[in-house]
TINU-987226 format. One line per 3 residues: number of its first residue (from 0); their letters; for each residue x, y, z of C-alpha. Coordinates in Angstrom, 1 decimal, m for minus. Layout:
NUM = A = X/Y/Z; ...
END
This chain:
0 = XXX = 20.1/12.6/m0.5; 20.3/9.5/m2.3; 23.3/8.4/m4.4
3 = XXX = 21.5/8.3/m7.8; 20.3/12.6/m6.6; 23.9/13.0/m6.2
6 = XXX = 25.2/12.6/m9.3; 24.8/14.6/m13.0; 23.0/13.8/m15.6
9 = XXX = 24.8/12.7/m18.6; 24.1/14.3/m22.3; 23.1/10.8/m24.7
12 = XXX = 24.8/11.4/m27.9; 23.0/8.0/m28.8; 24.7/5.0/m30.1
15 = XXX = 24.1/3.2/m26.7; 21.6/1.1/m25.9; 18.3/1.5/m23.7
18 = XXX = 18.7/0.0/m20.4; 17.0/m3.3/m20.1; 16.6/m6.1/m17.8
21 = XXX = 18.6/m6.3/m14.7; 20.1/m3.5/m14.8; 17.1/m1.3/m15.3
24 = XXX = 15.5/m3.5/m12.5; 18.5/m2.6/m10.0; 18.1/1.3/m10.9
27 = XXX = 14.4/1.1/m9.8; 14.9/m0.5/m6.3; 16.5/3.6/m6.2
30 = XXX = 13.4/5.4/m6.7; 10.2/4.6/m4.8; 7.0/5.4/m6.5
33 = XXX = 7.8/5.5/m10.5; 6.7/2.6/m12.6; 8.7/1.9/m16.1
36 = XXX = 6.6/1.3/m18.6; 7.3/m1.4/m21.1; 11.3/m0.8/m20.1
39 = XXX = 11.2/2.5/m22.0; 10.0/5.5/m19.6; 9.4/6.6/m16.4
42 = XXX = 6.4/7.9/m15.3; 5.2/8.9/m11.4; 2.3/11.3/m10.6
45 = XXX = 2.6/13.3/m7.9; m0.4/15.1/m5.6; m1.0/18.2/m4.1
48 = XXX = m3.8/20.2/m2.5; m4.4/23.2/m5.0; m3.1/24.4/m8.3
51 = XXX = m0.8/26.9/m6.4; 1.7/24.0/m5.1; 0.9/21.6/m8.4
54 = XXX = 2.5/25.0/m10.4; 5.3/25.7/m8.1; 6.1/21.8/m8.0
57 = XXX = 6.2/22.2/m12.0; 8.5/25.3/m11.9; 10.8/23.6/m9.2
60 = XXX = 11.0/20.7/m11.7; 12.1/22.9/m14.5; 14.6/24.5/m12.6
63 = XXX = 16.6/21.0/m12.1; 15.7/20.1/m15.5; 17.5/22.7/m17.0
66 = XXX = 20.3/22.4/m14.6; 20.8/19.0/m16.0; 20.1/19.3/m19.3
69 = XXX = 17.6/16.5/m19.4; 14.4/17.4/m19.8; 10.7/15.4/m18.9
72 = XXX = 7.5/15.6/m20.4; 5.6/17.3/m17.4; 1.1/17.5/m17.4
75 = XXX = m0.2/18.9/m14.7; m3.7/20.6/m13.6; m5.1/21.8/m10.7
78 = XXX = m3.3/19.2/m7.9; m1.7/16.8/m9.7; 1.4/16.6/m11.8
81 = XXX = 2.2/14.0/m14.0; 6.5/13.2/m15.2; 7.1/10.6/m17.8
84 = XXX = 10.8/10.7/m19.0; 13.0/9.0/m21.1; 16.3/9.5/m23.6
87 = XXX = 14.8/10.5/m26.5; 18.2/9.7/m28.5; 17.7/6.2/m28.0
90 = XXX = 14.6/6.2/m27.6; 15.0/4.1/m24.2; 16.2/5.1/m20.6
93 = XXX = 19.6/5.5/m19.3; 20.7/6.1/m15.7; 21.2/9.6/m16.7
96 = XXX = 16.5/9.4/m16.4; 17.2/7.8/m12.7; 19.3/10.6/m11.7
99 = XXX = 16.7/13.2/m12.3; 13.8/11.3/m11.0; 16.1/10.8/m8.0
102 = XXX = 16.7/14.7/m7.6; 12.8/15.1/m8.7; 11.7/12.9/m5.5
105 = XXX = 14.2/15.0/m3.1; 12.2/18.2/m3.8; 9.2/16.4/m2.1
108 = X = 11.5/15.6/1.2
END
């Protein structure tokens, strides 16, 4: 398990700001495979060979999700799943997005 999988999320009461720069840059080198976009979200899509898995990859998802009480917007169809997250208090990311992508990825291992 990776460090960042390790820990908890964080609840954002806002009044920070949106990782930028380096340190966003040194939070990615954590998790292979997601892009951020424009320094505000996350986003990875993830494959699968039916609908079957795709759904129970979604449900898995949710499961940690809730467990963490950070939340990510989650399309899917038949073998494929889509996850784009962000801190929607600040409209930005935090490391609090890293840790559940982290614990996200290590479903897949």
């Amino acid at each position: 398990m990776s460090e960042l999988a390790s820990k908890t999320c964080v609840p954002c009461k806002g009044g920070v700001p949106p990782l930028k720069g380096e340190a966003l840059q040194a939070l990615q080198k954590q998790v292979e495979g997601w892009d951020v976009v424009e320094e505000h979200h996350l986003t990875k899509i993830f494959k699968f060979p039916d609908f079957r898995k795709a759904l129970d990859f979604v449900n898995r998802v949710g499961e940690i999700a809730e467990q963490e009480g950070h939340h990510p917007i989650i399309t899917f169809t038949w073998g494929k799943v889509e996850i784009k997250i962000y801190t929607h208090k600040i409209n930005g990311l935090t490391e609090s997005d890293f840790i559940l992508v982290a614990k996200i990825d290590a479903l897949c291992k």
